[in-house]
Phi, psi and omega in degrees: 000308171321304168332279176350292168313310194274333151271351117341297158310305201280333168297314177283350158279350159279352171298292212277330185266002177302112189317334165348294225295338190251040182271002173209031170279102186263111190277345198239125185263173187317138185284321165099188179229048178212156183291002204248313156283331143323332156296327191285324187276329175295326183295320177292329166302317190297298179289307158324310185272352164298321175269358180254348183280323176286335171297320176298311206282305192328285194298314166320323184250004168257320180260017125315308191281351184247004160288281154317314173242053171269160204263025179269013166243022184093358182289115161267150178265162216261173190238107153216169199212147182085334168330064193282024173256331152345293190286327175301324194294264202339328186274313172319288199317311173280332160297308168296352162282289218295337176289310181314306214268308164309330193282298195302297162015277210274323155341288182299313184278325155343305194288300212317312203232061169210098193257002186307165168020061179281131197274328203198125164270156188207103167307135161233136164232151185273126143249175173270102323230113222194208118232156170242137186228096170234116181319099164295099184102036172229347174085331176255161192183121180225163167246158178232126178216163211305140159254013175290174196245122171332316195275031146272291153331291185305347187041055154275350203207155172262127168329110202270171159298345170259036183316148189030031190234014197228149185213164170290341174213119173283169161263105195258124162265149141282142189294180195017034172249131197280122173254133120244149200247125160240133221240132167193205187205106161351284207232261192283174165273125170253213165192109176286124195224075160240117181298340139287356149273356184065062158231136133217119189233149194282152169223118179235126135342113201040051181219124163280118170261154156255117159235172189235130170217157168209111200246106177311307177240155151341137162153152187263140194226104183232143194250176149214184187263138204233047195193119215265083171269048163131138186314346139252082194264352190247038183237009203241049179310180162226155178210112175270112189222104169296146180192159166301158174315313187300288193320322184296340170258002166300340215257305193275012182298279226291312196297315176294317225245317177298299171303355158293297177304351180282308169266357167284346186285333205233026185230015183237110165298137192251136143285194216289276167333301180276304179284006164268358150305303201266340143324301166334294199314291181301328194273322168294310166285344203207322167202050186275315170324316165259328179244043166056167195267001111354327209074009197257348162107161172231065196055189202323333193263335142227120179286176204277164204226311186278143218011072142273125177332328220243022171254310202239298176300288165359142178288153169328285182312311178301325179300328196290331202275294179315330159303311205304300205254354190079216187208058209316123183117325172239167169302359172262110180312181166258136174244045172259348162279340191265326177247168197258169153322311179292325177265340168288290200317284188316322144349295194289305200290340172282334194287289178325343194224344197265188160058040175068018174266312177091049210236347181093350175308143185230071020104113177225137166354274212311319192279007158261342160322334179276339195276297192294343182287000000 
């Protein structure tokens, strides 16, 4: 039994001492790059030595006083009742803190939740789990999702520095441009989170939130969603990618001329072979996370895809109409705002032919262009 205990003992001092455990050990939080999270940090630097300042002076003068006047040295202690220049100190005292502390405050939140006179708006909604980013009055609107790789989840694969922090389409701002983001949610409450601009704002399902960032320099900036929605709820980064002005309208030049090519793609015949190449693809990014990258599913709540009726027996249209519109009532979202045409077809046609279902079905763009109509 003893053994037993000290080694028990000697692992968990190798645990707590492992260089592991303090390589991102941080006691204070981040200053950020922005004027707004500097603020957030001087107030927070201000109010922390306000309160370490009160601490010192408390205990300090109670263990004086329990030092100095204690009674083995004969000390009575004193009577007094009533005091009012007492309750004037004690009441003063604490009232000129709470001011030192309300003025800087009340300052800091004012700027926070003052989004007026934004040179560029960017609606963000929350899905399960994802974000959708659309430039308002620019034609562009994209989604963004975890690109780590199962066998990374799984600790199949070594781990990268940006475990669960990296997506396939970041969100690009410009430096010195005032951004508001109005914040909002598909399906569940979500929370927009990156700590260096010092923004997080709740995304509630019919509800618009506002927030703001402005940013100087260049830099990639990563968040998560901070709001627990749903059993992958840590699979839900943000990657914020800051740029000069110039680069940025280069960025939305390239984002319009891709959605041009995008609906020119689906007036374009696909074979077998690329779409189930780019199925592959689609299935992996969107919807391996609930039904394993198997088909096999993830017990009751999300089901298996491999030899299912509605993959294999099931009519075509039906399967297409559950991508589309989803499954009111259940974890199966709508991917008809979330995917092209093109990627719903190649989708529908992998799901129908991988893991041994076979069925030989072939799915091409025009019929989900027709599907969406």
């Amino acid at each position: 039994m003893l053994t037993r205990f000290r080694r028990c003992l000697i692992s968990a001092m190798m645990m707590v001492l492992s260089p592991a455990i303090y390589a991102a050990w941080e006691l204070n939080m981040p200053q950020g790059v922005t004027e707004v999270s500097q603020s957030v940090y001087d107030l927070h630097m201000l109010i922390l030595w306000i309160c370490v300042g009160i601490g010192v002076i408390v205990f300090g003068v109670m263990f004086y006083s329990i030092i100095r006047h204690r009674k083995s040295r004969g000390v009575k202690a004193a009577q007094f009742h009533e005091s009012l220049s007492l309750e004037l100190l004690w009441t003063a005292i604490p009232t000129v803190i709470l001011i030192a502390m309300a003025v800087p405050a009340t300052t800091t939140l004012i700027n926070m939740y003052d989004p007026s006179d934004a040179d560029i708006d960017i609606k963000i909604t929350g899905y399960q789990w994802k974000w959708q980013y659309e430039y308002m009055g620019e034609n562009v609107s994209f989604f963004s999702n975890l690109t780590t790789s199962d066998r990374q989840i799984h600790n199949q694969d070594e781990k990268g520095s940006n475990y669960l922090l990296e997506v396939d389409n970041r969100l690009v701002i410009p430096t010195g441009k005032k951004i508001r983001f109005l914040l909002t949610s598909n399906d569940v409450i979500h929370a927009w989170w990156v700590p260096a601009l010092a923004v997080k704002k709740d995304a509630i399902p019919g509800y618009i939130n506002e927030s703001w960032t402005q940013i100087e320099s260049p830099g990639i900036y990563r968040g998560q969603c901070t709001e627990l929605c749903g059993v992958d709820h840590g699979f839900m980064p943000i990657v914020v990618e800051v740029v000069s002005p110039q680069d940025y309208q280069v960025w939305l030049d390239a984002q319009r001329s891709a959605a041009q090519a995008q609906s020119a793609a689906a007036q374009q015949d696909w074979s077998y072979d690329q779409l189930m190449a780019r199925g592959e693809q689609v299935y992996a990014s969107q919807c391996s996370a609930c039904h394993g990258a198997n088909g096999e599913g993830l017990g009751s709540v999300f089901p298996a895809l491999k030899d299912s009726p509605v993959a294999t027996t099931g009519s075509v249209e039906r399967h297409i109409d559950i991508i589309l519109n989803g499954v009111s009532g259940t974890a199966m979202q709508a991917f008809m705002a979330q995917l092209s045409s093109v990627d719903v077809a190649a989708v529908t046609t992998y799901e129908r032919n991988a893991w041994g279902n076979n069925t030989g079905d072939v799915i091409t763009p025009q019929q989900i262009v027709d599907a969406k109509q």
